[in-house]
N, CA, C and O atoms as a GROMACS GRO file, in nm:
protein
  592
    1UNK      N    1   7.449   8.137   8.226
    1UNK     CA    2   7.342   8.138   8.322
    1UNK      C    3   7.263   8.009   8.307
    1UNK      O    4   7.253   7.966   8.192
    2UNK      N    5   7.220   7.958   8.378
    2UNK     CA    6   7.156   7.843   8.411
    2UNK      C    7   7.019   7.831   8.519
    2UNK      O    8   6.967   7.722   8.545
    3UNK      N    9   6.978   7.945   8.568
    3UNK     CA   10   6.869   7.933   8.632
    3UNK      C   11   6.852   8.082   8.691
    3UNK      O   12   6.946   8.130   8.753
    4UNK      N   13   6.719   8.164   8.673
    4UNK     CA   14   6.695   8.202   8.702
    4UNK      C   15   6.556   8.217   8.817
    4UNK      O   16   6.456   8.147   8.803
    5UNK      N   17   6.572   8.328   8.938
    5UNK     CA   18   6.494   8.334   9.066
    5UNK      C   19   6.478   8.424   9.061
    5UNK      O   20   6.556   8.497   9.001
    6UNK      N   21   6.327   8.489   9.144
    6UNK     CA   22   6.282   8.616   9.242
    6UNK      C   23   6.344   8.596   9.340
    6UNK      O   24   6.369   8.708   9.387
    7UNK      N   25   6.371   8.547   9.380
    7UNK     CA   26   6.396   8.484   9.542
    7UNK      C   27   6.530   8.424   9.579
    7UNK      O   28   6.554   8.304   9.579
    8UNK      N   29   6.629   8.539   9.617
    8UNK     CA   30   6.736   8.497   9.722
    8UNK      C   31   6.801   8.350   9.761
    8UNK      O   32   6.906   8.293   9.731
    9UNK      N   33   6.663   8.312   9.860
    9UNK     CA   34   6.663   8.188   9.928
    9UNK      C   35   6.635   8.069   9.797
    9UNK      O   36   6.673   7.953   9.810
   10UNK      N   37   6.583   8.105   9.704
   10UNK     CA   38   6.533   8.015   9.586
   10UNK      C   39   6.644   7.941   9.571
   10UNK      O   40   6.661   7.822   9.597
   11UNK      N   41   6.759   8.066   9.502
   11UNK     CA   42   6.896   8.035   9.389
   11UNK      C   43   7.017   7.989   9.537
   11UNK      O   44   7.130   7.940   9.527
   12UNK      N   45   6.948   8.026   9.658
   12UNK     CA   46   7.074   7.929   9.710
   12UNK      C   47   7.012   7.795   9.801
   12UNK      O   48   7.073   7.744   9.896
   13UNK      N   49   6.907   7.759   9.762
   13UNK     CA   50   6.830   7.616   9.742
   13UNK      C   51   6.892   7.544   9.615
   13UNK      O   52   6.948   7.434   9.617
   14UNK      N   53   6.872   7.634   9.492
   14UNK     CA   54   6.948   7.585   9.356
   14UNK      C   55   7.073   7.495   9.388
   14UNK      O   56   7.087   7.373   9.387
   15UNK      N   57   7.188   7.629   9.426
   15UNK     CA   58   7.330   7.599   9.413
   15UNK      C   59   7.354   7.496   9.524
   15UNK      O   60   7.444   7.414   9.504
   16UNK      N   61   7.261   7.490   9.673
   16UNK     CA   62   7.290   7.397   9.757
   16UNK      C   63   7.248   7.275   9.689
   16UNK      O   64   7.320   7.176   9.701
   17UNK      N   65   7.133   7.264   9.613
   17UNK     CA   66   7.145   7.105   9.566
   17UNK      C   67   7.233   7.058   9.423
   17UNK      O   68   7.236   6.942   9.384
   18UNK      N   69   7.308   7.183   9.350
   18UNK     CA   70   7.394   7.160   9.218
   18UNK      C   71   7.512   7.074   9.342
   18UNK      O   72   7.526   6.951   9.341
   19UNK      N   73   7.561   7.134   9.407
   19UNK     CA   74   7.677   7.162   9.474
   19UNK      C   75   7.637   6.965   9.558
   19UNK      O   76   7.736   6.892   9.565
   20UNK      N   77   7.524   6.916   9.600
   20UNK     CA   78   7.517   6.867   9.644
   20UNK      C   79   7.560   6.714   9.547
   20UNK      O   80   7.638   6.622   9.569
   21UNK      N   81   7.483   6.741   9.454
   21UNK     CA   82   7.557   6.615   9.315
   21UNK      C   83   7.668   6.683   9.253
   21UNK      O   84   7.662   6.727   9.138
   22UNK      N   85   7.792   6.695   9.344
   22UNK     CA   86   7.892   6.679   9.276
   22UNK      C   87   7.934   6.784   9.205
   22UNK      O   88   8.039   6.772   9.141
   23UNK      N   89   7.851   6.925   9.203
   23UNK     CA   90   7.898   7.026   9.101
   23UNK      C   91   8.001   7.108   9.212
   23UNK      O   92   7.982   7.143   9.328
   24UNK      N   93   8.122   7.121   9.117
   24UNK     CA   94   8.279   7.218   9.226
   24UNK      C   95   8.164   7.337   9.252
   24UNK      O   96   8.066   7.367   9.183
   25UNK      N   97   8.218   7.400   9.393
   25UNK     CA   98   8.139   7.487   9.491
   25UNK      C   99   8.165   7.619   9.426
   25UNK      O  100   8.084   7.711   9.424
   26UNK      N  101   8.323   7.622   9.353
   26UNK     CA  102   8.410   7.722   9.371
   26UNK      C  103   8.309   7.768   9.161
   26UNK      O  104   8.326   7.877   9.107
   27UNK      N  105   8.251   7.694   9.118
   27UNK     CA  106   8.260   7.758   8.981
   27UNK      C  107   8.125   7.808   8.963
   27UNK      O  108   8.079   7.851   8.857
   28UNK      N  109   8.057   7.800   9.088
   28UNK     CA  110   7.867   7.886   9.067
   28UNK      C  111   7.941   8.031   9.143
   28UNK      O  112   8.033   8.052   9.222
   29UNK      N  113   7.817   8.128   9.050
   29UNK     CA  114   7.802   8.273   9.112
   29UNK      C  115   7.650   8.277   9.098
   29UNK      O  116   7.567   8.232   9.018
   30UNK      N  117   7.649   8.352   9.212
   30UNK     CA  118   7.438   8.400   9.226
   30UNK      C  119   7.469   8.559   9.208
   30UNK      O  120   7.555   8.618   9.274
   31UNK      N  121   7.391   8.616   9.117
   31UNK     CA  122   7.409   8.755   9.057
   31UNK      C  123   7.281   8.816   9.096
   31UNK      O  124   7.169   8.793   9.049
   32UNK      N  125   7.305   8.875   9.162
   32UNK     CA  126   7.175   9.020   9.166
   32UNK      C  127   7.164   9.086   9.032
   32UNK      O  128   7.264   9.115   8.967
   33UNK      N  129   7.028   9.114   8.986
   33UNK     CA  130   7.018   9.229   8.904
   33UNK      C  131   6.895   9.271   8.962
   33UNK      O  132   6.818   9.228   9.048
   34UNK      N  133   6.904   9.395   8.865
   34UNK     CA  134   6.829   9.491   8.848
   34UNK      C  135   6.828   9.559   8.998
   34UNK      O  136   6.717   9.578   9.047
   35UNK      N  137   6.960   9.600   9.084
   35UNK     CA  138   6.981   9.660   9.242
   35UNK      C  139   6.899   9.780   9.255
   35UNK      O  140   6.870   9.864   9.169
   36UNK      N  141   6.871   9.775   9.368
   36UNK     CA  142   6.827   9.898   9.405
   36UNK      C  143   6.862   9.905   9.528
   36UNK      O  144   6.931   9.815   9.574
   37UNK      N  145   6.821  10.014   9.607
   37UNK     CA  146   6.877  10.066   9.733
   37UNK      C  147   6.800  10.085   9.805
   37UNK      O  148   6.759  10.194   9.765
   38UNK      N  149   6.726  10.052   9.915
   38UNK     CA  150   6.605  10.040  10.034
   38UNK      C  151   6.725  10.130  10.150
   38UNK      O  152   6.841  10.099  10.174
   39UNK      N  153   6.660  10.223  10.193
   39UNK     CA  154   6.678  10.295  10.315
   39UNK      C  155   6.574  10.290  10.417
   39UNK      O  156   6.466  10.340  10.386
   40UNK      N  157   6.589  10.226  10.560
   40UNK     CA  158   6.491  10.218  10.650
   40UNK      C  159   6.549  10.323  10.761
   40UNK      O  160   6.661  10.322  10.812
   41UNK      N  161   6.459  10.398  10.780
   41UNK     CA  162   6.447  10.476  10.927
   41UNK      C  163   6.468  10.402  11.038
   41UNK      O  164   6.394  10.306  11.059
   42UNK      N  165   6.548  10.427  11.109
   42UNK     CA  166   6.556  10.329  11.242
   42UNK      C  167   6.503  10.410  11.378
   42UNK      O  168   6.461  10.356  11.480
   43UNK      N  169   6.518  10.584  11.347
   43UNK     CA  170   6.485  10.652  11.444
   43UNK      C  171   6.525  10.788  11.445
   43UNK      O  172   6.623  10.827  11.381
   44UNK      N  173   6.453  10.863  11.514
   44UNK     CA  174   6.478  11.036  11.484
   44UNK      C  175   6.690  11.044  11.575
   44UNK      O  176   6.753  10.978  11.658
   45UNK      N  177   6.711  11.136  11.507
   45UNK     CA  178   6.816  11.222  11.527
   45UNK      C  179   6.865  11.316  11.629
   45UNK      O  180   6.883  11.428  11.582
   46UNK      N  181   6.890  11.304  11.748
   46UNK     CA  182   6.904  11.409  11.863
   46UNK      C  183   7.046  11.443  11.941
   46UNK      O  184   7.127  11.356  11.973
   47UNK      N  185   7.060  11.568  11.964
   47UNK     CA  186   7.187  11.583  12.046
   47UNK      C  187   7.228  11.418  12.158
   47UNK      O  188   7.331  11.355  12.185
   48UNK      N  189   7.102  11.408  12.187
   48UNK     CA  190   7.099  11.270  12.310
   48UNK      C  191   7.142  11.181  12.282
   48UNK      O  192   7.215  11.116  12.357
   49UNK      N  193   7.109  11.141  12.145
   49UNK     CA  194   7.130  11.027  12.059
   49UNK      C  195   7.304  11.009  12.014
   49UNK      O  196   7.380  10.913  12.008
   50UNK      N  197   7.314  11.108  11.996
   50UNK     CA  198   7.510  11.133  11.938
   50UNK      C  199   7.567  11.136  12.080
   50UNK      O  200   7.643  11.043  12.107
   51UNK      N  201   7.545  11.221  12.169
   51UNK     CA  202   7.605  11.245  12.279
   51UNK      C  203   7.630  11.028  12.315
   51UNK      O  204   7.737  10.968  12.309
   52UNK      N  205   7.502  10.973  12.345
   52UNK     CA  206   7.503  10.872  12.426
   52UNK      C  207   7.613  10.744  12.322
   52UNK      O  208   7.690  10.660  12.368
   53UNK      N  209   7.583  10.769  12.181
   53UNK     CA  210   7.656  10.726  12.057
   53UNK      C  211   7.825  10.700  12.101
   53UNK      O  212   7.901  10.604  12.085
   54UNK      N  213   7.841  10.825  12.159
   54UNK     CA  214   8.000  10.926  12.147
   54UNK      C  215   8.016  10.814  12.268
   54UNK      O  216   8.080  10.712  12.247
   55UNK      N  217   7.962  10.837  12.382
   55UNK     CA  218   7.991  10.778  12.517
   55UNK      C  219   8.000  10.608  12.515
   55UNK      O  220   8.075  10.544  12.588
   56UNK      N  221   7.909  10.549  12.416
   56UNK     CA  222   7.940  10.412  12.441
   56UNK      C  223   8.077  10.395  12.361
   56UNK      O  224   8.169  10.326  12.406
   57UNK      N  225   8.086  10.466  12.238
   57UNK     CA  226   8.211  10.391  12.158
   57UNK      C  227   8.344  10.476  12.238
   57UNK      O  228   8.456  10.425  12.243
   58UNK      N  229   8.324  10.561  12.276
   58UNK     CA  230   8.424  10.612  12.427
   58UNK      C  231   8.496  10.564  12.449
   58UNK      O  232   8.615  10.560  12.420
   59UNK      N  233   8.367  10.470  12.564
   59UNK     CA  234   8.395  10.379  12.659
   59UNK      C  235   8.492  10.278  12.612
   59UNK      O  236   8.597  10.237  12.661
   60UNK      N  237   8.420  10.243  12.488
   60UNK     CA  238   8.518  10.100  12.444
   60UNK      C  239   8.662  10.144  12.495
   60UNK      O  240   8.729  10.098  12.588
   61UNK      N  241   8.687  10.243  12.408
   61UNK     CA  242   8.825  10.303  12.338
   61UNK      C  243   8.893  10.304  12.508
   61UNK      O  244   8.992  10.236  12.533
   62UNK      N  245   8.835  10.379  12.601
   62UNK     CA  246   8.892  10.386  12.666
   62UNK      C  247   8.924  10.267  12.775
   62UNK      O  248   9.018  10.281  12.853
   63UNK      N  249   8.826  10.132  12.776
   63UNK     CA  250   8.828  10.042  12.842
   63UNK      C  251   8.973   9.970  12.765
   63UNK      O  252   9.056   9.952  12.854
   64UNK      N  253   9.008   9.941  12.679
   64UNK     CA  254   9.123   9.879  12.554
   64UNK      C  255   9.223   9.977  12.625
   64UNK      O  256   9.334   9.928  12.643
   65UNK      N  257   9.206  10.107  12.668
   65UNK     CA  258   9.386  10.193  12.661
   65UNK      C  259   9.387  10.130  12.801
   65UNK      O  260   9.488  10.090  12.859
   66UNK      N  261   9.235  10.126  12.858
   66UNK     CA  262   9.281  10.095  13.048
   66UNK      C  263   9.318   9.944  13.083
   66UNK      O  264   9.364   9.900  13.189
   67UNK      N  265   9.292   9.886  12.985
   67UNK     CA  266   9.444   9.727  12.977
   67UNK      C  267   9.521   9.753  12.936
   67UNK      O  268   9.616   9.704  12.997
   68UNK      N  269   9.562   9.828  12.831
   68UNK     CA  270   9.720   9.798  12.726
   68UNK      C  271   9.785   9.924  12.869
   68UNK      O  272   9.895   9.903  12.919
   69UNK      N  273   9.719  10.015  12.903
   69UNK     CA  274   9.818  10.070  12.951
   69UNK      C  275   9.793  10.096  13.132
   69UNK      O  276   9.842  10.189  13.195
   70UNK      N  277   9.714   9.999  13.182
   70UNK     CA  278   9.620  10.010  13.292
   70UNK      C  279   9.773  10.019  13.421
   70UNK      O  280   9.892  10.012  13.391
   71UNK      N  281   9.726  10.032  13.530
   71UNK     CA  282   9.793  10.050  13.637
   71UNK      C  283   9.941   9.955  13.673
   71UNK      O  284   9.884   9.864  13.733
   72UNK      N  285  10.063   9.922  13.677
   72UNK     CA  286  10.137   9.833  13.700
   72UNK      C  287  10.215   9.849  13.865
   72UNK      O  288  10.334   9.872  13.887
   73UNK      N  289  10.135   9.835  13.939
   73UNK     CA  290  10.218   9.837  14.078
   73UNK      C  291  10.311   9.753  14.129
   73UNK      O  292  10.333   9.634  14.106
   74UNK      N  293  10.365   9.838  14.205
   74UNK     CA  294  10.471   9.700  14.317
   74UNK      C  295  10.410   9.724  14.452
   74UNK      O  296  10.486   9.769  14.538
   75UNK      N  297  10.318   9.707  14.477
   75UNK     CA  298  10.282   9.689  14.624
   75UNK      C  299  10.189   9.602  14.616
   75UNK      O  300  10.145   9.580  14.504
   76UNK      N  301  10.125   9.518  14.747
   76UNK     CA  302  10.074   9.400  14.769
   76UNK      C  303   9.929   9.341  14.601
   76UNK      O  304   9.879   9.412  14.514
   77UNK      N  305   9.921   9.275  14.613
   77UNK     CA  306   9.859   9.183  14.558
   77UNK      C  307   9.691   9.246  14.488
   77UNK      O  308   9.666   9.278  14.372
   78UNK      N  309   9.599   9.244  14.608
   78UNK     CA  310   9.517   9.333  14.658
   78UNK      C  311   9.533   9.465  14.621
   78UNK      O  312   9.451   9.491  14.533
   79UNK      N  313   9.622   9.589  14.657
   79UNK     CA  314   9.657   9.660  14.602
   79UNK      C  315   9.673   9.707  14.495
   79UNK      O  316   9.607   9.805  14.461
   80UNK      N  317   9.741   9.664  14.435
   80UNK     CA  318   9.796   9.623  14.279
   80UNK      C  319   9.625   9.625  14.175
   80UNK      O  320   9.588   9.704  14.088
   81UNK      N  321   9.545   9.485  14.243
   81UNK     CA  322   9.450   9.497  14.154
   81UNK      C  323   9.382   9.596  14.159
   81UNK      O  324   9.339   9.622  14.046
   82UNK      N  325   9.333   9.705  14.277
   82UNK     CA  326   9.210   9.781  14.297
   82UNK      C  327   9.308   9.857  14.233
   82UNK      O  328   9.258   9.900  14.129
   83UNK      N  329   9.406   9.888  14.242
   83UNK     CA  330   9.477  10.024  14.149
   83UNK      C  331   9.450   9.987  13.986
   83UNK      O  332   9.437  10.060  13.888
   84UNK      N  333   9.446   9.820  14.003
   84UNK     CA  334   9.479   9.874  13.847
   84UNK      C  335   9.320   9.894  13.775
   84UNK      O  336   9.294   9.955  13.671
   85UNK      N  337   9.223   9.822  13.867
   85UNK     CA  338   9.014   9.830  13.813
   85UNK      C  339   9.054  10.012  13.825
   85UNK      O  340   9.093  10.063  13.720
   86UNK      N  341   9.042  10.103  13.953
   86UNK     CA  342   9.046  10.156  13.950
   86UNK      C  343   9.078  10.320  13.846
   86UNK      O  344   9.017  10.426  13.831
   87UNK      N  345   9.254  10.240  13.777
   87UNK     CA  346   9.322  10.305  13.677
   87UNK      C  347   9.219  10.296  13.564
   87UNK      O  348   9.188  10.394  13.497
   88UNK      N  349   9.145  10.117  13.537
   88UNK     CA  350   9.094  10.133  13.419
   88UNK      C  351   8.956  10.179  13.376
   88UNK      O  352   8.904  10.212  13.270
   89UNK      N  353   8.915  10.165  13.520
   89UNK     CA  354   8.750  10.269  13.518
   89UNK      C  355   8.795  10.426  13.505
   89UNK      O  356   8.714  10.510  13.465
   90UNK      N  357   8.874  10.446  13.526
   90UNK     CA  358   8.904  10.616  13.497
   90UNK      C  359   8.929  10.598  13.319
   90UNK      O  360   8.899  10.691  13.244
   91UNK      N  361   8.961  10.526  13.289
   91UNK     CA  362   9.036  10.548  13.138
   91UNK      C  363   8.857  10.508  13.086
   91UNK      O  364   8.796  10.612  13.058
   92UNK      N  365   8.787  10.400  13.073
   92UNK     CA  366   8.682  10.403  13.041
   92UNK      C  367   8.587  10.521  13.073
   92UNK      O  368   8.520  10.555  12.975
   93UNK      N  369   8.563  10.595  13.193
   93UNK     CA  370   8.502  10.718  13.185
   93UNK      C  371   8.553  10.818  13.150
   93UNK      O  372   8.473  10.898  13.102
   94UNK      N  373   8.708  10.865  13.154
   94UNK     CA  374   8.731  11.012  13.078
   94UNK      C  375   8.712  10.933  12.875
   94UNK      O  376   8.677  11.020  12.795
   95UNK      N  377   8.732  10.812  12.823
   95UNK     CA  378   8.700  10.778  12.701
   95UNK      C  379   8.549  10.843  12.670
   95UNK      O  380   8.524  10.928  12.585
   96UNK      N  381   8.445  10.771  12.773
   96UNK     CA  382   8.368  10.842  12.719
   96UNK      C  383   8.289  10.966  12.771
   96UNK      O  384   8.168  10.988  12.781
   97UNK      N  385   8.394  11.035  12.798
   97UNK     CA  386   8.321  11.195  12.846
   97UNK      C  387   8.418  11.210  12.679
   97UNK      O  388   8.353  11.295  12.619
   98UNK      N  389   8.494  11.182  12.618
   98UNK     CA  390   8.597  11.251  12.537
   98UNK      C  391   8.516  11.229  12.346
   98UNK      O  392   8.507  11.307  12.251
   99UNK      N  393   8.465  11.056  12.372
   99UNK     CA  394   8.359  10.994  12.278
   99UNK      C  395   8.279  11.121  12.262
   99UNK      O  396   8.289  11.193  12.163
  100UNK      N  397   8.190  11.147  12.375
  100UNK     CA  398   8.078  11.227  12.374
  100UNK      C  399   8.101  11.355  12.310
  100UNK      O  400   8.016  11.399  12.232
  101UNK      N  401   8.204  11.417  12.335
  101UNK     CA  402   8.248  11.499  12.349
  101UNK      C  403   8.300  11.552  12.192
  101UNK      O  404   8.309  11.667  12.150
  102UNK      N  405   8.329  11.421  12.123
  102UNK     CA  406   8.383  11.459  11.984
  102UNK      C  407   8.286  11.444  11.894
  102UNK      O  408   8.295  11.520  11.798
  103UNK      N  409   8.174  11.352  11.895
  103UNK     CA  410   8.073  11.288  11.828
  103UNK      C  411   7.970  11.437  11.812
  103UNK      O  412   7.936  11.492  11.707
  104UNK      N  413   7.930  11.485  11.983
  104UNK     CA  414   7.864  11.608  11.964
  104UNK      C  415   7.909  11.730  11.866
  104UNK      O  416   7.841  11.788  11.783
  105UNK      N  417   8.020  11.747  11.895
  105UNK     CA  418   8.110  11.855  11.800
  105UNK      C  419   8.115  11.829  11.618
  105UNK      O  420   8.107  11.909  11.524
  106UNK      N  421   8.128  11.713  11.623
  106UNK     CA  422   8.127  11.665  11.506
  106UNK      C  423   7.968  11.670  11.419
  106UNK      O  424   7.946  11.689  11.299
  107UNK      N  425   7.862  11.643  11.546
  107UNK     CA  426   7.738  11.652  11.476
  107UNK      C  427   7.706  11.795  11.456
  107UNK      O  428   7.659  11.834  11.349
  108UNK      N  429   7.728  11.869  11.548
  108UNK     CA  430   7.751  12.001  11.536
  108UNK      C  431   7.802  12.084  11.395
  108UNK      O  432   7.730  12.148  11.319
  109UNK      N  433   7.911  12.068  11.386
  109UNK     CA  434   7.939  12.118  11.278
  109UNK      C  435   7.908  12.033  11.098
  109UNK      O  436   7.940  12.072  10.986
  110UNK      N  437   7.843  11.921  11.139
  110UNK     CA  438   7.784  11.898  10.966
  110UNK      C  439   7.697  11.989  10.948
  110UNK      O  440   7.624  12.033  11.037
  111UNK      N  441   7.697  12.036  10.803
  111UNK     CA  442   7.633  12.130  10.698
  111UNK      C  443   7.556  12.033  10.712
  111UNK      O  444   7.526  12.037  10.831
  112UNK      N  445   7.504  11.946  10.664
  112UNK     CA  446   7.376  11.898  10.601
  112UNK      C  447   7.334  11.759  10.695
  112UNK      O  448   7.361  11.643  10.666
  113UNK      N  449   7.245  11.819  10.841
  113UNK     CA  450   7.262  11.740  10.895
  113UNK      C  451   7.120  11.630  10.944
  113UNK      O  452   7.062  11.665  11.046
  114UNK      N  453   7.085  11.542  10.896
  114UNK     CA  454   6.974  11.475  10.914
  114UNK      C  455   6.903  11.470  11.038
  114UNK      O  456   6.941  11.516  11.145
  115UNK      N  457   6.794  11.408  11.013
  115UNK     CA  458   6.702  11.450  11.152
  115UNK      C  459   6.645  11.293  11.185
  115UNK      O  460   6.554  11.268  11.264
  116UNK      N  461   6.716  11.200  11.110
  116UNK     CA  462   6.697  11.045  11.157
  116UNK      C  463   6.822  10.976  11.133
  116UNK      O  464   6.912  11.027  11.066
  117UNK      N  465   6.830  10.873  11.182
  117UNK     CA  466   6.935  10.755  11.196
  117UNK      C  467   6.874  10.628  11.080
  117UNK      O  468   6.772  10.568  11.112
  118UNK      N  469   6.920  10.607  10.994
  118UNK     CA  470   6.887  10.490  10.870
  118UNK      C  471   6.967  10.389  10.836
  118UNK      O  472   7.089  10.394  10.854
  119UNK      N  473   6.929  10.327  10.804
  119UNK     CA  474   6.984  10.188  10.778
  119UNK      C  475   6.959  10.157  10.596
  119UNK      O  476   6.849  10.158  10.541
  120UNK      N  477   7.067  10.136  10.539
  120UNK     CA  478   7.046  10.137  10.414
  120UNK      C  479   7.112   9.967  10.375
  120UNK      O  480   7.198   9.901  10.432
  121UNK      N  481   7.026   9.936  10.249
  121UNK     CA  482   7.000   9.834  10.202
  121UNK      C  483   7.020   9.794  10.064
  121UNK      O  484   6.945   9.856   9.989
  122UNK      N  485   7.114   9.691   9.992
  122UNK     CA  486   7.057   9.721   9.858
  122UNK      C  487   7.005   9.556   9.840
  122UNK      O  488   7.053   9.454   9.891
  123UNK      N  489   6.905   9.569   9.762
  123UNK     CA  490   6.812   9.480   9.693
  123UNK      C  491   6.797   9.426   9.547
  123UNK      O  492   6.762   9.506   9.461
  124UNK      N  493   6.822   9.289   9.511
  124UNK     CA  494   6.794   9.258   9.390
  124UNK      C  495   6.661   9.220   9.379
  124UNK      O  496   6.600   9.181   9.478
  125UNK      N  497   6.594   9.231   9.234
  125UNK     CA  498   6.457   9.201   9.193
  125UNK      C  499   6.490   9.079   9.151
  125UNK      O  500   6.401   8.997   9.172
  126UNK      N  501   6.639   9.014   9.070
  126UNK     CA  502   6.593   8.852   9.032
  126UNK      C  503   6.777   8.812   9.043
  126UNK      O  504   6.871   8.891   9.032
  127UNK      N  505   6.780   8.684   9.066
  127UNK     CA  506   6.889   8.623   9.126
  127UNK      C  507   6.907   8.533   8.977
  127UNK      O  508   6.806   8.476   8.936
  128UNK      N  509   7.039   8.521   8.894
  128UNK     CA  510   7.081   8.437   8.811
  128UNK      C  511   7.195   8.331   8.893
  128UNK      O  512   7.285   8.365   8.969
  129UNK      N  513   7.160   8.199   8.850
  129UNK     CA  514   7.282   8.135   8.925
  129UNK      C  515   7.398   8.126   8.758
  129UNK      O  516   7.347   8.087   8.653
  130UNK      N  517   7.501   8.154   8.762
  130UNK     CA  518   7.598   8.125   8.683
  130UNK      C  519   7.727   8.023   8.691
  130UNK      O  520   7.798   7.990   8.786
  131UNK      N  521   7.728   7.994   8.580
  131UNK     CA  522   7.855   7.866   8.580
  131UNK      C  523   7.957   7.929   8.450
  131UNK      O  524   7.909   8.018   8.380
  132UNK      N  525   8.092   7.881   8.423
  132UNK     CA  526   8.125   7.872   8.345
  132UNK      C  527   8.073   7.816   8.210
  132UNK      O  528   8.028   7.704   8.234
  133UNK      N  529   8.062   7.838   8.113
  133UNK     CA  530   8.023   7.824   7.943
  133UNK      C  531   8.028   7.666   7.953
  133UNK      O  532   7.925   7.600   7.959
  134UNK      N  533   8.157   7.608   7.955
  134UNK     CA  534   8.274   7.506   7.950
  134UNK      C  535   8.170   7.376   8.064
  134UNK      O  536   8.158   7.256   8.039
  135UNK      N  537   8.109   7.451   8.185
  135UNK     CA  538   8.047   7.356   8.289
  135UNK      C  539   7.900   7.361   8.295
  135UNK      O  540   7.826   7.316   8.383
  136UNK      N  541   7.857   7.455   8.130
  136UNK     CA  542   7.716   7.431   8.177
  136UNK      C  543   7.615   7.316   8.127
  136UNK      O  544   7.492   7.322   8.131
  137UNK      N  545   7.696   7.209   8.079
  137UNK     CA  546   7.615   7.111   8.099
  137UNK      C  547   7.648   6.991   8.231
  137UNK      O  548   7.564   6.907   8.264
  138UNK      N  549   7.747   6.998   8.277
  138UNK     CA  550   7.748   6.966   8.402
  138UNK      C  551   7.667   7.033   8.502
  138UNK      O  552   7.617   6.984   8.602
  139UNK      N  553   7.659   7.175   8.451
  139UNK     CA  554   7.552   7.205   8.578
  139UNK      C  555   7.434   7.181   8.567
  139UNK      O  556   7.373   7.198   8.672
  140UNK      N  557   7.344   7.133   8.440
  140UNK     CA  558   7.206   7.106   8.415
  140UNK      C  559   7.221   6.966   8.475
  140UNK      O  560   7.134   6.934   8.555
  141UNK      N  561   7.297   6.899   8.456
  141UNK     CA  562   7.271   6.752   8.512
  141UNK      C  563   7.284   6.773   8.636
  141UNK      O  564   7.181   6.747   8.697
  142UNK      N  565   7.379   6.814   8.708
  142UNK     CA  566   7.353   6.817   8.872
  142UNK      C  567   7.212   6.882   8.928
  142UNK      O  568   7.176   6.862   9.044
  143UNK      N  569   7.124   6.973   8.822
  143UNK     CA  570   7.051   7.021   8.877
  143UNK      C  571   6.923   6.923   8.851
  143UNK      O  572   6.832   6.906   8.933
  144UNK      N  573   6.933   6.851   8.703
  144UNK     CA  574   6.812   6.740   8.684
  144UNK      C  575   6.818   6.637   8.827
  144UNK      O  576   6.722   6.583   8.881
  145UNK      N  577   6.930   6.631   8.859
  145UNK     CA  578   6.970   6.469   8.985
  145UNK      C  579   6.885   6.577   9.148
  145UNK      O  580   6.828   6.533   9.247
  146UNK      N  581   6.909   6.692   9.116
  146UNK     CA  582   6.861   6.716   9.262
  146UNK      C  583   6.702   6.768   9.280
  146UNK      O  584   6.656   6.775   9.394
  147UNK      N  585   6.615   6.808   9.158
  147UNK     CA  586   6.484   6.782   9.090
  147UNK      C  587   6.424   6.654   9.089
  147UNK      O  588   6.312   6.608   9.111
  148UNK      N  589   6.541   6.610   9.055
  148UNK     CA  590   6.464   6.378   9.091
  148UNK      C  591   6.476   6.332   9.164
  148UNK      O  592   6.433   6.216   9.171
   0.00000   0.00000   0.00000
């Protein structure tokens, strides 16, 4: 170890100026310790919320089958295309009547089922930059040259 930070942005200020005199990119590590885990609420939990969930990722699913497998006609030009928008707006709306459809069921039957949507996080309290044993006096000098 060769330098320790509170601060994230600190230790990759550090390694951007080791790295800048000459120290190989490939032999620093920036180490989190002491992790912890931050969970943020993003928003309450509702049939509406899964249902509309189910329907956008649906849609995707079904917009992707309505190219790979969308309409292939032999009649005029014109034709051909409105059949095939046509073919693939059907595959995007039965996707997500089917999205909706599984997402609800699925929220449905969890045992233990929350009443918000969260976003989880993990967090270090202090950042070590590390080098090999073998390079850590190469790394004090790249770090004295980018200090001066």
């Amino acid at each position: 170890m060769i330098a320790k930070f509170t601060n994230y942005a600190e230790a990759v200020q550090f390694v951007d100026g080791i790295i800048a005199n000459g120290f190989p990119a490939g032999a620093v590590a920036i180490v989190g310790k002491d992790l912890r885990t931050v969970e943020r609420v993003r928003g309450k939990m509702s049939y509406g919320r899964v249902a509309v969930s189910g329907a956008v990722t649906g849609s995707w699913i079904g917009l992707f089958a309505g190219f790979v497998f969308g309409g292939s006609g032999t009649a005029s030009a014109v034709s051909t295309t409105t059949s095939a928008f046509g073919s693939t707006f059907s595959t995007v709306l039965i996707g997500a009547g089917l999205g909706m459809l599984v997402n609800i069921l699925r929220y449905s039957l969890m045992r233990n089922k929350r009443a918000f949507v969260s976003q989880s996080t993990v967090i270090a309290s202090k950042y070590e930059v590390q080098v090999p044993s073998a390079l850590a006096d190469q790394a004090s000098a790249a770090a004295a040259k980018s200090e001066g």
